[in-house]
NUMILUM-968948 format. One line per 5 residues: number of its first residue (from 0); their letters; for each residue x, y, z of N, C-alpha, C. Coordinates in steps of 0.2 Angstrom, whole numbers, padded with zeros to 4 digits. Layout:
BEGIN
NUM) a) X/Y/Z/X/Y/Z/X/Y/Z | ...
This chain:
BEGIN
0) xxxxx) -0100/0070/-0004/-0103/0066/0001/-0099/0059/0001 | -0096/0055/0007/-0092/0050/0005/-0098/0043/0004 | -0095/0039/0000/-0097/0033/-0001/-0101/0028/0003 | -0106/0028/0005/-0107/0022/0010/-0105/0016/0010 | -0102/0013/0015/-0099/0007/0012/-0104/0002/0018
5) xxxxx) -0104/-0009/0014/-0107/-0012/0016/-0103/-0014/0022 | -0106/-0017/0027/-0101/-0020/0032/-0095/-0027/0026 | -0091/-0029/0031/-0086/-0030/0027/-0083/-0026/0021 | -0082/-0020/0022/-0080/-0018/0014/-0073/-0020/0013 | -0075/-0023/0004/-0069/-0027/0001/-0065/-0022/-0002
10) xxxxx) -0058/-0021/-0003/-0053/-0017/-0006/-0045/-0022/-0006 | -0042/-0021/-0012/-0036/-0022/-0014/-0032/-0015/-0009 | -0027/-0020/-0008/-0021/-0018/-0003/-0019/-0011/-0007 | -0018/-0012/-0014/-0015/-0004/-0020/-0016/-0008/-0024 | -0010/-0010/-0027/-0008/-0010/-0033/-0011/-0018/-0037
15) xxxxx) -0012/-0017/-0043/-0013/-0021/-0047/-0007/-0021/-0051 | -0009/-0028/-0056/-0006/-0028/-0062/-0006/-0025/-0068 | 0002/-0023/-0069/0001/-0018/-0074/0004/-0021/-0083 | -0003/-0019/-0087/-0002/-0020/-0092/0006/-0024/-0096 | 0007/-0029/-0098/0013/-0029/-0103/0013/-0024/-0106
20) xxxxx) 0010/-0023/-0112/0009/-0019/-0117/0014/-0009/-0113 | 0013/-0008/-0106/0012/-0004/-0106/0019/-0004/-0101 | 0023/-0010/-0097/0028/-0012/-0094/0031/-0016/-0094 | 0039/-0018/-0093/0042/-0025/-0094/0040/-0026/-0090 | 0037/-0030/-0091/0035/-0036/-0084/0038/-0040/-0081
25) xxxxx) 0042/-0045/-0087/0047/-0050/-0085/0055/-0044/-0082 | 0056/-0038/-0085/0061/-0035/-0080/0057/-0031/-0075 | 0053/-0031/-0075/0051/-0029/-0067/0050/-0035/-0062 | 0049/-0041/-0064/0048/-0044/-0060/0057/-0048/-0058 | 0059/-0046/-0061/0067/-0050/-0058/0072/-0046/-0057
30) xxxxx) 0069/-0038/-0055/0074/-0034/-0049/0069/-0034/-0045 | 0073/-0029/-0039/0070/-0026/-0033/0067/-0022/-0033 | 0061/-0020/-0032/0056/-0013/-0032/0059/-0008/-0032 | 0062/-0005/-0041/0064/0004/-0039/0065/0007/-0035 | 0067/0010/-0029/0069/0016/-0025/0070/0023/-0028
35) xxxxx) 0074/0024/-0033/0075/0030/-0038/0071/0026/-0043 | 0073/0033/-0051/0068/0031/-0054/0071/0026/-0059 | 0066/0023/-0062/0067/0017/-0068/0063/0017/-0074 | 0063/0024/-0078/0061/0025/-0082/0061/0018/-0090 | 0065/0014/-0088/0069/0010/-0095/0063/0004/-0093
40) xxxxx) 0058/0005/-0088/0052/-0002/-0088/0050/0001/-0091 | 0046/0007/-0093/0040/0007/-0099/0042/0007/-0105 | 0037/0002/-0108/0038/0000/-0115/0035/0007/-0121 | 0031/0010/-0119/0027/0016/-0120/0033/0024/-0120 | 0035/0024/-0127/0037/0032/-0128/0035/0039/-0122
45) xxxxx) 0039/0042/-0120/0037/0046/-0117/0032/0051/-0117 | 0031/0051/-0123/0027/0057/-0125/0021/0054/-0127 | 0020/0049/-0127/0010/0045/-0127/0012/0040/-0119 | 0017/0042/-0114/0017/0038/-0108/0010/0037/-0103 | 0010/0046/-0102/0002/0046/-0097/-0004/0045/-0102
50) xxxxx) -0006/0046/-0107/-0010/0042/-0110/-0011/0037/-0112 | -0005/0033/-0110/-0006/0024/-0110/-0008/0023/-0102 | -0005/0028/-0098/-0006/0027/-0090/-0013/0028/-0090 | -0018/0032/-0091/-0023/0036/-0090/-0027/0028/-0093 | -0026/0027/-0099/-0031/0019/-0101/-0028/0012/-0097
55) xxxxx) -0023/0012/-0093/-0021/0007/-0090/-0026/0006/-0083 | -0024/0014/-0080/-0027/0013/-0076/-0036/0011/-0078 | -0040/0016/-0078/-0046/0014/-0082/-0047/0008/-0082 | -0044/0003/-0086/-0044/-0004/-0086/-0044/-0005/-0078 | -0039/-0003/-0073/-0037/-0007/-0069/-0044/-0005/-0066
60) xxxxx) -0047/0000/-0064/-0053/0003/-0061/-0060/-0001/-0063 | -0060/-0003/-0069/-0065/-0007/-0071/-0064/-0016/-0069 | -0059/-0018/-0068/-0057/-0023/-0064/-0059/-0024/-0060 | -0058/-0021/-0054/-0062/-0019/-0049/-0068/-0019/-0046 | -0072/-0014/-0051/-0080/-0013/-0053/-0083/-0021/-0056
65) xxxxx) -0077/-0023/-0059/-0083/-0030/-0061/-0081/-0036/-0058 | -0077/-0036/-0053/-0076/-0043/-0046/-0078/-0039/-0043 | -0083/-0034/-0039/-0089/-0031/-0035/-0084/-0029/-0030 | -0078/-0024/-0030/-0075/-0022/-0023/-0078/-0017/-0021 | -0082/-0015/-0015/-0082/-0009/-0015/-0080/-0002/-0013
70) xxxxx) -0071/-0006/-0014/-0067/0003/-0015/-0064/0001/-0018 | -0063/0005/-0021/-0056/0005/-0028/-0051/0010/-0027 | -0047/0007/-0028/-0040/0012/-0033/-0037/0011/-0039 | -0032/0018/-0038/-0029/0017/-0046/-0025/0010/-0049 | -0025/0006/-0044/-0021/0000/-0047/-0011/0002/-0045
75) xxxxx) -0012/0008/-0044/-0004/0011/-0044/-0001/0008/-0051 | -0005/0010/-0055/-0004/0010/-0062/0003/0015/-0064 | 0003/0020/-0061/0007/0026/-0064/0015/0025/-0062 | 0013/0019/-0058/0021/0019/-0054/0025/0016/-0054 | 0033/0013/-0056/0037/0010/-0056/0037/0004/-0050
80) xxxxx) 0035/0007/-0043/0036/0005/-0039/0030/0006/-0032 | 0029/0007/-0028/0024/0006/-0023/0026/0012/-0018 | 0034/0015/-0020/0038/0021/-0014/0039/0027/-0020 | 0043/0026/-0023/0049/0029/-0029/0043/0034/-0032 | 0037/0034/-0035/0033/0038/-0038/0033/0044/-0034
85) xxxxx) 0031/0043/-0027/0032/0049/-0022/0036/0052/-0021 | 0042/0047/-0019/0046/0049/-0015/0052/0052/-0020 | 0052/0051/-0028/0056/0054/-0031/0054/0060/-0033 | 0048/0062/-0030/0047/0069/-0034/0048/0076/-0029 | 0051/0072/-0023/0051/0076/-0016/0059/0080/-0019
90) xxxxx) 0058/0085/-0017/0066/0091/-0016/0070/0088/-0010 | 0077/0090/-0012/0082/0089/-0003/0087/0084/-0005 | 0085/0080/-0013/0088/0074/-0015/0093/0072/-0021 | 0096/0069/-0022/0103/0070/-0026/0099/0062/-0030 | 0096/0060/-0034/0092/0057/-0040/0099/0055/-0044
95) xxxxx) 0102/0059/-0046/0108/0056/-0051/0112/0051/-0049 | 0115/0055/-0042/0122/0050/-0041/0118/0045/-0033 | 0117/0042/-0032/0111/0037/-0028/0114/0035/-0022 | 0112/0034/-0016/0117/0030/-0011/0113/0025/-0011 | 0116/0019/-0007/0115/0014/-0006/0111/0009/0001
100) xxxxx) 0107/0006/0002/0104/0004/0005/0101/-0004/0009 | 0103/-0008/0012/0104/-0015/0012/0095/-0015/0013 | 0093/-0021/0007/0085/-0020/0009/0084/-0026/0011 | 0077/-0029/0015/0077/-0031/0022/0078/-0038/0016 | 0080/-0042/0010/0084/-0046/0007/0091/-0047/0009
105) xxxxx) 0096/-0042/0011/0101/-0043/0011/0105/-0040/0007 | 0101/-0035/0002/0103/-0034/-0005/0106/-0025/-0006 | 0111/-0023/-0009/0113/-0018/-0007/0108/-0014/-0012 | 0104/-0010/-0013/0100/-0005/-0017/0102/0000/-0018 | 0102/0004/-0025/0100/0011/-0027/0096/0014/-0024
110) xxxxx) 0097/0019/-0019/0091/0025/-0014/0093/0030/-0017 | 0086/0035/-0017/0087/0043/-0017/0094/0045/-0010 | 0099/0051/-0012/0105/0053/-0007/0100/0059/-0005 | 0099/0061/0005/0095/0065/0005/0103/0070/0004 | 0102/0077/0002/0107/0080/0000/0104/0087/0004
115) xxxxx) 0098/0089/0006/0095/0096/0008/0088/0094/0013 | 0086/0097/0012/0079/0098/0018/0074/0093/0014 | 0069/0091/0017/0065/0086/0013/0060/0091/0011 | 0056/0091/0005/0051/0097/0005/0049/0092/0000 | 0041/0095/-0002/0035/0094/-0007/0036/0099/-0009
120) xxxxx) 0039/0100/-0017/0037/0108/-0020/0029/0106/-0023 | 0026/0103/-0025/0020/0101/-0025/0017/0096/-0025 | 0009/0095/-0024/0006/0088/-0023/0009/0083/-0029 | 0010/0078/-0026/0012/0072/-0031/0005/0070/-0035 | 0000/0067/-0029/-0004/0062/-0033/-0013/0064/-0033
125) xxxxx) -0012/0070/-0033/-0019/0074/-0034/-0020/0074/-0040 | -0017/0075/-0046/-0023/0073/-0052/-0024/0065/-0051 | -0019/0061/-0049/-0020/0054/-0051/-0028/0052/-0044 | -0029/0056/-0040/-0034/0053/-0036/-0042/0056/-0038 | -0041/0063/-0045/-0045/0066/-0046/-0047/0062/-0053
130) xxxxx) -0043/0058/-0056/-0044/0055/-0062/-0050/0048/-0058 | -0045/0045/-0056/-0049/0040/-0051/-0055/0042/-0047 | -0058/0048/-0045/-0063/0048/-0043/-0068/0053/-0049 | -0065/0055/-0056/-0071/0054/-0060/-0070/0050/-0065 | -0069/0044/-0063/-0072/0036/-0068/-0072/0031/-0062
135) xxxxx) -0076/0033/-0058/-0080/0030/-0053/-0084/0031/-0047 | -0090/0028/-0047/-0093/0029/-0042/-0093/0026/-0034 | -0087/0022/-0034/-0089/0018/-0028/-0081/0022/-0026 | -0083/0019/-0019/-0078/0024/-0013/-0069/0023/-0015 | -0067/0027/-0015/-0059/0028/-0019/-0054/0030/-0013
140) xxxxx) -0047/0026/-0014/-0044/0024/-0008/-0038/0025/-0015 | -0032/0032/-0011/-0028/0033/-0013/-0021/0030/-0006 | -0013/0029/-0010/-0009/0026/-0007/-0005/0031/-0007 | 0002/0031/-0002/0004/0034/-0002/0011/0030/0002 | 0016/0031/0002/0021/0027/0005/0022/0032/0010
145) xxxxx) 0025/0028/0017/0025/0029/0023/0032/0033/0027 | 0032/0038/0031/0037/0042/0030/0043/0037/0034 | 0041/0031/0038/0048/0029/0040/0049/0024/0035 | 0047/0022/0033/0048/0018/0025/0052/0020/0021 | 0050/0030/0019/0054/0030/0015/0062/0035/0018
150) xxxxx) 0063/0032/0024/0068/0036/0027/0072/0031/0028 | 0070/0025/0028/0074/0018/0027/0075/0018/0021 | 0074/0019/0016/0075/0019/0013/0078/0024/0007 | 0083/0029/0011/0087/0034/0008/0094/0035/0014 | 0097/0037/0009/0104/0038/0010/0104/0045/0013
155) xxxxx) 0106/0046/0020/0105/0053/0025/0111/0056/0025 | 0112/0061/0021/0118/0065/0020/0118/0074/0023 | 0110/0076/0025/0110/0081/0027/0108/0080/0035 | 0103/0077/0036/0101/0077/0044/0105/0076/0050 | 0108/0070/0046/0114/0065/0049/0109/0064/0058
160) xxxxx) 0104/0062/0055/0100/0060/0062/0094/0056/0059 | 0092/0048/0060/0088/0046/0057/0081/0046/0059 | 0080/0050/0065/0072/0051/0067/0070/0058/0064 | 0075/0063/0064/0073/0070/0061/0074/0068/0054 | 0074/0061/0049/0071/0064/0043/0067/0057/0043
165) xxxxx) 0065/0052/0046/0059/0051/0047/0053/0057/0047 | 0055/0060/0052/0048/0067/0053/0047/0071/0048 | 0054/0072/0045/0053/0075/0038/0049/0073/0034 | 0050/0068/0032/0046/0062/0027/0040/0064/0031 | 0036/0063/0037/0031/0062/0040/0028/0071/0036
170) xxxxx) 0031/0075/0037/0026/0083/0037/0027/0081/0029 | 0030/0079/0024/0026/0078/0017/0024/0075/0015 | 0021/0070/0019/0015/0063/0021/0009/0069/0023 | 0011/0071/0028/0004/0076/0029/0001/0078/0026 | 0005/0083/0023/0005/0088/0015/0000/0086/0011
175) xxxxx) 0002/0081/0009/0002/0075/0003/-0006/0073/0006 | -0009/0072/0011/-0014/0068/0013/-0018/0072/0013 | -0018/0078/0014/-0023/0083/0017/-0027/0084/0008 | -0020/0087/0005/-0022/0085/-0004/-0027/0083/-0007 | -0025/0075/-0005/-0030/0069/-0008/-0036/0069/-0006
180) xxxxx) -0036/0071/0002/-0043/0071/0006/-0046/0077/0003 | -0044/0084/0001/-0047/0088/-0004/-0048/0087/-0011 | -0045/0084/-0015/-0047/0080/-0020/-0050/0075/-0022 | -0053/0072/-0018/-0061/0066/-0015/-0058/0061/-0014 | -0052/0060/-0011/-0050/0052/-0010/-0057/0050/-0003
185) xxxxx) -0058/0044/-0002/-0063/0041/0003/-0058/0040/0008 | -0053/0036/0005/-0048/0033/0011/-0041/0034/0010 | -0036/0035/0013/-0029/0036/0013/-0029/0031/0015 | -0022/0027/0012/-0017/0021/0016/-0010/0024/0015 | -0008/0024/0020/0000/0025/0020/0003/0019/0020
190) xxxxx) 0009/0016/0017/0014/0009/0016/0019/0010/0021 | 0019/0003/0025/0023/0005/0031/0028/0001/0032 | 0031/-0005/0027/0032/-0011/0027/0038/-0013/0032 | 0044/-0007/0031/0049/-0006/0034/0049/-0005/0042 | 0043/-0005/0043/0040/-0004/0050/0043/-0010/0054
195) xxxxx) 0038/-0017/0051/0038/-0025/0051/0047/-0025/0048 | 0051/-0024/0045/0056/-0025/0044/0061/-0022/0048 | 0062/-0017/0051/0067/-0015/0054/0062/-0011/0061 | 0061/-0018/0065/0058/-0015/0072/0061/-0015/0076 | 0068/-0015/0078/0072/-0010/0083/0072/-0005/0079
200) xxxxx) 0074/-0001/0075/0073/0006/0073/0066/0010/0075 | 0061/0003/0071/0055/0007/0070/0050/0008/0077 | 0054/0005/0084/0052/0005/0092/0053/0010/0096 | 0058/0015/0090/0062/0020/0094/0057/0027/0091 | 0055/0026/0086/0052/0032/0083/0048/0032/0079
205) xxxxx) 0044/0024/0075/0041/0024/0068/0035/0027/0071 | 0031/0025/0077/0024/0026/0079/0024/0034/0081 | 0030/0037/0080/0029/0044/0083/0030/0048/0075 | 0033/0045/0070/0034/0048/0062/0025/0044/0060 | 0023/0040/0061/0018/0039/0059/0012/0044/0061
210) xxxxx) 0011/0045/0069/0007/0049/0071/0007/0056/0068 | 0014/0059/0068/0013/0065/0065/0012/0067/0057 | 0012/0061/0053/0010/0062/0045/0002/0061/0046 | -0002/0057/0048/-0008/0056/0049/-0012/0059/0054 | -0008/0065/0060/-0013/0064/0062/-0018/0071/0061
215) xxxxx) -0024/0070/0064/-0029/0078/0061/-0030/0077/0054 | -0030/0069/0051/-0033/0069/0044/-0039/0071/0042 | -0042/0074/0037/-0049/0074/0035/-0052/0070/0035 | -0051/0062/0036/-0054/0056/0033/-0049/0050/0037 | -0054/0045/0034/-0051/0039/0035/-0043/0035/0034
220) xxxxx) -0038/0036/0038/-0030/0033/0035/-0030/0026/0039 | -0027/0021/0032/-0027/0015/0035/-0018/0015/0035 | -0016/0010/0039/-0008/0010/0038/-0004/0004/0036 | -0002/0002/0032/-0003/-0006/0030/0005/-0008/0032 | 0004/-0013/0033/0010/-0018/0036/0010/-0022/0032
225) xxxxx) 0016/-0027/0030/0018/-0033/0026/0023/-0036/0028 | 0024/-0041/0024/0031/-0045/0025/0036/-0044/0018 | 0032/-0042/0013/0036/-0039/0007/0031/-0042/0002 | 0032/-0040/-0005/0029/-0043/-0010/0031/-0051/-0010 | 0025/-0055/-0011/0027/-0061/-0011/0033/-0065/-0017
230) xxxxx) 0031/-0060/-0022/0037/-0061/-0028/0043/-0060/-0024 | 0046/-0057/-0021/0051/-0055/-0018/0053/-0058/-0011 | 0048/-0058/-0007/0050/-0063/-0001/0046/-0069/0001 | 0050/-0072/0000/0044/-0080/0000/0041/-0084/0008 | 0048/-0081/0012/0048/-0083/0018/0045/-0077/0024
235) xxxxx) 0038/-0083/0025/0037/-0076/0030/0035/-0079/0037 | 0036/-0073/0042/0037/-0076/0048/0031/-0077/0055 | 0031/-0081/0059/0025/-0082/0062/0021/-0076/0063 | 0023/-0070/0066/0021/-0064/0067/0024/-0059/0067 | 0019/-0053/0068/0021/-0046/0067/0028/-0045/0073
240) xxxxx) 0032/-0042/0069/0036/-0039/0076/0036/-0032/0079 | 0030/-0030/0074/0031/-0021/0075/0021/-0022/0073 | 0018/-0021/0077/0012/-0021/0077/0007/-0016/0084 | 0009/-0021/0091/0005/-0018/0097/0005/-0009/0096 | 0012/-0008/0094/0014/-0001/0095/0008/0004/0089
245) xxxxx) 0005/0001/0084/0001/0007/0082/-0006/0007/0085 | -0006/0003/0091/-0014/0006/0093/-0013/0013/0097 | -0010/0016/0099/-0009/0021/0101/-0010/0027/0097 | -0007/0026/0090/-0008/0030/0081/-0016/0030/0082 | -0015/0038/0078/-0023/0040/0076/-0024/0036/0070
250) xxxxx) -0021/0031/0067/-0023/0027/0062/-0032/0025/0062 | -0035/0026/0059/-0042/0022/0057/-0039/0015/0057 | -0037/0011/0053/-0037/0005/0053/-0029/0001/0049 | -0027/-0002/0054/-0020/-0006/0051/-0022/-0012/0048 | -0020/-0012/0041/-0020/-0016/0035/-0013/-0021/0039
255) xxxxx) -0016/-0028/0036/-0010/-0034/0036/-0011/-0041/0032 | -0008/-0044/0035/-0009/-0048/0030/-0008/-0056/0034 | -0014/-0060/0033/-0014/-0067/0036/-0016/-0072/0031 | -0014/-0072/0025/-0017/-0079/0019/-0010/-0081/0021 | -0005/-0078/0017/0002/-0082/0016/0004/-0085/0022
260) xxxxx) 0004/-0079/0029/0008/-0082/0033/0004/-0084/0040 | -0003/-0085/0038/-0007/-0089/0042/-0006/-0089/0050 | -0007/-0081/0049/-0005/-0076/0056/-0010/-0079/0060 | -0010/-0080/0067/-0014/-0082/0074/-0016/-0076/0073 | -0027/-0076/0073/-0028/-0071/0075/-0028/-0066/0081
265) xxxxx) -0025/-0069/0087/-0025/-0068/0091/-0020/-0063/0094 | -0016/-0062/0086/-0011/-0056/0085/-0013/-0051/0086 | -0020/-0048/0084/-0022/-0045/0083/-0025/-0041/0089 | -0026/-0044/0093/-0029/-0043/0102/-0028/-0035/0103 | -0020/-0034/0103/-0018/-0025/0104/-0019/-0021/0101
270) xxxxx) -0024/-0022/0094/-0029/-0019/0091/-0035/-0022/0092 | -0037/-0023/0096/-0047/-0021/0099/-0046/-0014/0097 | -0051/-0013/0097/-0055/-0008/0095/-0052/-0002/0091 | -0046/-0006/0086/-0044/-0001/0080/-0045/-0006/0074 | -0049/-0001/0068/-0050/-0005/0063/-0042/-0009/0061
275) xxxxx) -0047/-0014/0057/-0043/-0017/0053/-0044/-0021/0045 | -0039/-0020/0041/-0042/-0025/0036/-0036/-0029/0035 | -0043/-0035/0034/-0039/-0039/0033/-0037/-0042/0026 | -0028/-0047/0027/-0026/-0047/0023/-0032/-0056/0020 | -0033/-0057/0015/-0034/-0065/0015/-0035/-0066/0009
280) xxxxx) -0030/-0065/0004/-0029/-0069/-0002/-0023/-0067/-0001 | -0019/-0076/-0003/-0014/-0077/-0005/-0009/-0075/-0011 | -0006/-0069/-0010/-0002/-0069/-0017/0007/-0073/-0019 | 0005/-0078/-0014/0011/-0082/-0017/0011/-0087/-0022 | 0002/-0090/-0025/0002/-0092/-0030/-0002/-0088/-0034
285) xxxxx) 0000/-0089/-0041/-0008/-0087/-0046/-0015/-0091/-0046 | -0012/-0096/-0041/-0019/-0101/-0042/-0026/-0096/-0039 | -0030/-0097/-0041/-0038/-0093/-0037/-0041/-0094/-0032 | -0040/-0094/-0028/-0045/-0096/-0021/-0049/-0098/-0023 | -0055/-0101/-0019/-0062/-0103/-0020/-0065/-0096/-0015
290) xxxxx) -0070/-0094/-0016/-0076/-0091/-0012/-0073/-0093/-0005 | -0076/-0099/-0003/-0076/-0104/0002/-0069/-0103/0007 | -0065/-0105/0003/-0056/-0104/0009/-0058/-0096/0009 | -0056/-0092/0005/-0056/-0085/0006/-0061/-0081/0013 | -0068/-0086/0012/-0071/-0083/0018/-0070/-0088/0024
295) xxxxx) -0068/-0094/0025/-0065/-0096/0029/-0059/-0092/0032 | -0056/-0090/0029/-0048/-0084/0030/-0053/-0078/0038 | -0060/-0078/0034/-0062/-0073/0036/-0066/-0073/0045 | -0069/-0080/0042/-0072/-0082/0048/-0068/-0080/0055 | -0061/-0087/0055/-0057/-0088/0059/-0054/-0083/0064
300) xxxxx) -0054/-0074/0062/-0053/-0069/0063/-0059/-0064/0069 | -0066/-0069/0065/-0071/-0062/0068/-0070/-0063/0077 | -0067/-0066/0079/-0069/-0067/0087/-0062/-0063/0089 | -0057/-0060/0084/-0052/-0057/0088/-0053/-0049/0086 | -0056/-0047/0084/-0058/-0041/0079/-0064/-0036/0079
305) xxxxx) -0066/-0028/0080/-0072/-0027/0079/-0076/-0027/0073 | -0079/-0028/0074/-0082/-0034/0066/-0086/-0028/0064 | -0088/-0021/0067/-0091/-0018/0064/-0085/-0012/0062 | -0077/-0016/0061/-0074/-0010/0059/-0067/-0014/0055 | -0070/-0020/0054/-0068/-0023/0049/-0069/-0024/0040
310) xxxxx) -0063/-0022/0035/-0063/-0024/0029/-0061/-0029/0028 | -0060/-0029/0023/-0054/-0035/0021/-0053/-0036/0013 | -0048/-0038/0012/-0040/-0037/0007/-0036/-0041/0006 | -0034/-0037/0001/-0028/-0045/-0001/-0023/-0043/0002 | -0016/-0047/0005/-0012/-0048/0008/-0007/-0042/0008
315) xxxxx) -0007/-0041/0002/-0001/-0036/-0001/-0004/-0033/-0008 | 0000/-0029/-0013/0000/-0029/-0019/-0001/-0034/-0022 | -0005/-0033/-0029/-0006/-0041/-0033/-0003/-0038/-0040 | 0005/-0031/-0039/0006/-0031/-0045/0010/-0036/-0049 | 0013/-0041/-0045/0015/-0048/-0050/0014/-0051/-0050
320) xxxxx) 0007/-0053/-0051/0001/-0058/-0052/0001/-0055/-0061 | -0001/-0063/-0064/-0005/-0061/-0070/-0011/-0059/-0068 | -0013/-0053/-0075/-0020/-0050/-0074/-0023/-0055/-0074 | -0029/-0060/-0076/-0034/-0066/-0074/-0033/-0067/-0069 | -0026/-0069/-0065/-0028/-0072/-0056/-0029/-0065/-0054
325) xxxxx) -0024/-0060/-0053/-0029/-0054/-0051/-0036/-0051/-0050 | -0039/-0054/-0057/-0045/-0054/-0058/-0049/-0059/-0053 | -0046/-0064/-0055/-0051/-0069/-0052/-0052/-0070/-0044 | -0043/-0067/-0041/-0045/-0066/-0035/-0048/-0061/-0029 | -0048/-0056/-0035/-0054/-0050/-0031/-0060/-0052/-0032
330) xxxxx) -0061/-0057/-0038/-0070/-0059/-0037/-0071/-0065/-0032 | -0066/-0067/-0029/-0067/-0072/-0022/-0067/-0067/-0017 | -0063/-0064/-0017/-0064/-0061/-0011/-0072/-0059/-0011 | -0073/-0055/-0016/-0082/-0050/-0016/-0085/-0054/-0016 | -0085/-0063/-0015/-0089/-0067/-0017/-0089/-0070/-0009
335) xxxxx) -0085/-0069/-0006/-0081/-0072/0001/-0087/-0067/0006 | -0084/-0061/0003/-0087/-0056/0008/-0095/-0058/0010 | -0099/-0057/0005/-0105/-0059/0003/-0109/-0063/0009 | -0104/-0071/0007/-0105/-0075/0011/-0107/-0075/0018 | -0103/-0071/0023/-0098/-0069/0028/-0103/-0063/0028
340) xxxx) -0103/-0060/0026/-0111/-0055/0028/-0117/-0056/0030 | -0119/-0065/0025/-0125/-0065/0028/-0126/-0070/0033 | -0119/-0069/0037/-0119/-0074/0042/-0121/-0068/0047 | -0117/-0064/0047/-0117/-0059/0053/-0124/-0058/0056
């Protein structure tokens, strides 16, 4: 039976911070989020690897539980990156020798080469959403990265057409979602960020590669927009350029983010009547918000938004945040919320 949740339900965007002890943190934090894999970050022998992952996350889940959110996830503890955990385990792909890809930086990166058909030979992250939903009881929200996301992000050597392997990527988003929603997830969110990053492409086809991975979901799919990890892009821009186009998506609700870049509510407008959570903790400092700013983030929003279809979120991932501002800023948000509730 799914979880009741309070008006404004509070939830982190995915990922937490992940233990030192169990990743370099200082080399994760001074390249660009993995595309392929990058085994040589965990500090953890491989063969006691997912039993360091398994009490990592745990931690991460009880962090959650005690700043009062009420949804959690696995923190994306298990994953190098926020795409790569999925998208490396898909068939179709040349893993060893990698093409290359300029990321919305500027930066030439390591991608999976697609070499053959895209395929799921099995569910990626069913035990990881089966773990997480027996060590906890509040409503559980599994991620998944987004099929034109990760179609931007691979080298096409088989399609040689870049909307037929978006849709590729879209049927083993499907796949993948139908999975989790059988294995008790409450919420899917798919990651879309490449959406916001390359909107001439993504105006030609991302809203039609989105609708066909979500659509006919068992459950709730939120679809999260960004401007990039704050660790990685500092400049962000007055607004969304790929936005109006997903109210037409059977999306439940498009995730974004308005602390950093102190988006005009009024962005939001093309989304009346589709949920939203919102973004409003800023992860471009470790400092902690007060209570007070964070619900302030909040207030300024409700005239633009269905308030009975509103959550709300940190901006992005808070995996390069120290653990204690992570901590301390999901207790402002659950503190924020509170507030803002008893205004309603």
């Amino acid at each position: 039976m799914p979880v009741r949740l309070p008006p404004l339900p509070t939830m982190v965007v995915g990922s937490l911070p992940q233990p030192d002890w169990l990743i370099d943190r200082d080399r994760l934090g001074h390249q660009f989020p993995p595309r392929v894999r990058a085994a040589e970050l965990w500090r953890v022998p491989e063969r006691f690897l997912q039993e360091a992952q398994d009490d990592a996350t745990l931690a991460a889940v009880r962090a959650q539980e005690e700043a009062g959110l009420d949804v959690v996830t696995d923190g994306e503890i298990r994953r190098e990156s926020y795409s790569n955990h999925f998208a490396t385990a898909l068939e179709g792909l040349d893993l060893e020798h990698p093409g290359t890809v300029r990321n919305r930086s500027g930066v030439d990166i390591p991608v999976p080469r697609v070499t053959g058909e895209i395929r799921r030979p099995a569910p990626v992250q069913v035990e990881d959403v089966r773990f997480l939903r027996a060590h906890t009881d509040r409503a559980v929200k599994m991620t998944v990265p987004g099929p034109f996301t990760m179609a931007q992000q691979a080298q096409d050597e088989h399609y040689r057409d870049d909307r037929a392997l978006a849709l590729a990527y879209a049927d083993v988003v499907r796949a993948e979602i139908a999975d989790l929603f059988a294995a008790g997830a409450d919420i899917v969110q798919i990651d879309e960020p490449w959406l916001q990053a390359r909107p001439e492409v993504a105006r030609r086809y991302g809203a039609e590669a989105v609708t066909r991975a979500i659509e006919g979901a068992a459950g709730p799919v939120h679809v999260h927009l960004c401007f990039g990890y704050a660790a990685m892009v500092s400049e962000r821009p007055e607004g969304y350029s790929f936005l109006a186009e997903l109210a037409d998506t059977p999306a439940d609700a498009v995730s974004i983010e308005t602390a950093q870049s102190h988006l005009d509510p009024v962005t939001l407008h093309p989304l009346r009547g589709k949920g939203i959570a919102l973004g409003v903790l800023d992860l471009s400092t470790p400092d902690v918000e007060s209570p007070a700013t964070v619900a302030d983030r909040v207030r300024r929003a409700l005239d633009h938004v269905d308030v009975d279809r509103l959550a709300l979120s940190s901006d992005c991932g808070l995996k390069y945040l120290p653990r204690a501002s992570a901590a301390g800023k999901m207790r402002a948000l659950a503190e924020a919320a509170e507030m803002v509730r008893a205004e309603l």
